[in-house]
N, C-alpha and C positions, 0 to 999 in steps of 0.2 A: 559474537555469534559464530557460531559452528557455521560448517558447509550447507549452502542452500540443498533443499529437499526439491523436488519435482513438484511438492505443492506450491512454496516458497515463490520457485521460477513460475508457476504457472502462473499466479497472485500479482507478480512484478510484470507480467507479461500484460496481462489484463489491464493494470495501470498504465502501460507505458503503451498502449495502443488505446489510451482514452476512453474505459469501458466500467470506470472505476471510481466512485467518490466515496467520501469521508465523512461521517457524523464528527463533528467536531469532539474534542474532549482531553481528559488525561490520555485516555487509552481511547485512543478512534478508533471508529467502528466502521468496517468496511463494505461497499456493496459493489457489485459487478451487474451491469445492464439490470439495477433497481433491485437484483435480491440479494439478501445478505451474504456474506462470505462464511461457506459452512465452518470455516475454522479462526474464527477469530484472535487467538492467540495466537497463532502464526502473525496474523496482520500487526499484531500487538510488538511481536519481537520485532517484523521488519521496520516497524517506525523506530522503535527506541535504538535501533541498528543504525537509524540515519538511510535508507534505500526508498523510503517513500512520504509522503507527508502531505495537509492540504495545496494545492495549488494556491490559494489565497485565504487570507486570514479569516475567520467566523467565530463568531460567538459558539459557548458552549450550547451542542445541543443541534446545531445549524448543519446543515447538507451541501459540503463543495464540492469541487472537481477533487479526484484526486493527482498527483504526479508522481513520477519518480523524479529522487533528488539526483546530485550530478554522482555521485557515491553509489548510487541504486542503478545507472545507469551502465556507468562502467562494471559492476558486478555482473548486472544482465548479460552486457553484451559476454565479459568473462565465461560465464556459465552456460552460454549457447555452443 
């Protein structure tokens, strides 16, 4: 993954201040305070980057929390 974008951080921000859950899937779908995240492939590259992921496991298709992983964390803070 190239260098986070100011959407990227905003997206990571939102997660990490619990504002953020996850459709379950290959490629989770992300929502911020219930609506969807206008850019989905952004949300797409930060998972398969390892910076965010569900909070706890769900079936395909299922609505969790989301989190930042401990990788997504220290990037954040990096990036601040």
């Amino acid at each position: 993954m190239t260098a986070l974008s100011h959407r990227d951080r905003a997206i990571l921000r939102a997660v990490a201040d619990g504002r953020a859950t996850l459709r379950c899937g290959c490629a989770p779908d992300l929502f911020v305070d219930g609506v969807a995240c206008c850019d989905q492939h952004a949300v797409h590259e930060l998972a398969r980057a390892g910076l965010l992921g569900p909070a706890r496991p769900g079936m395909p298709g299922t609505v969790v929390p989301a989190e930042l992983t401990e990788l997504g964390c220290v990037v954040l803070k990096a990036a601040s």
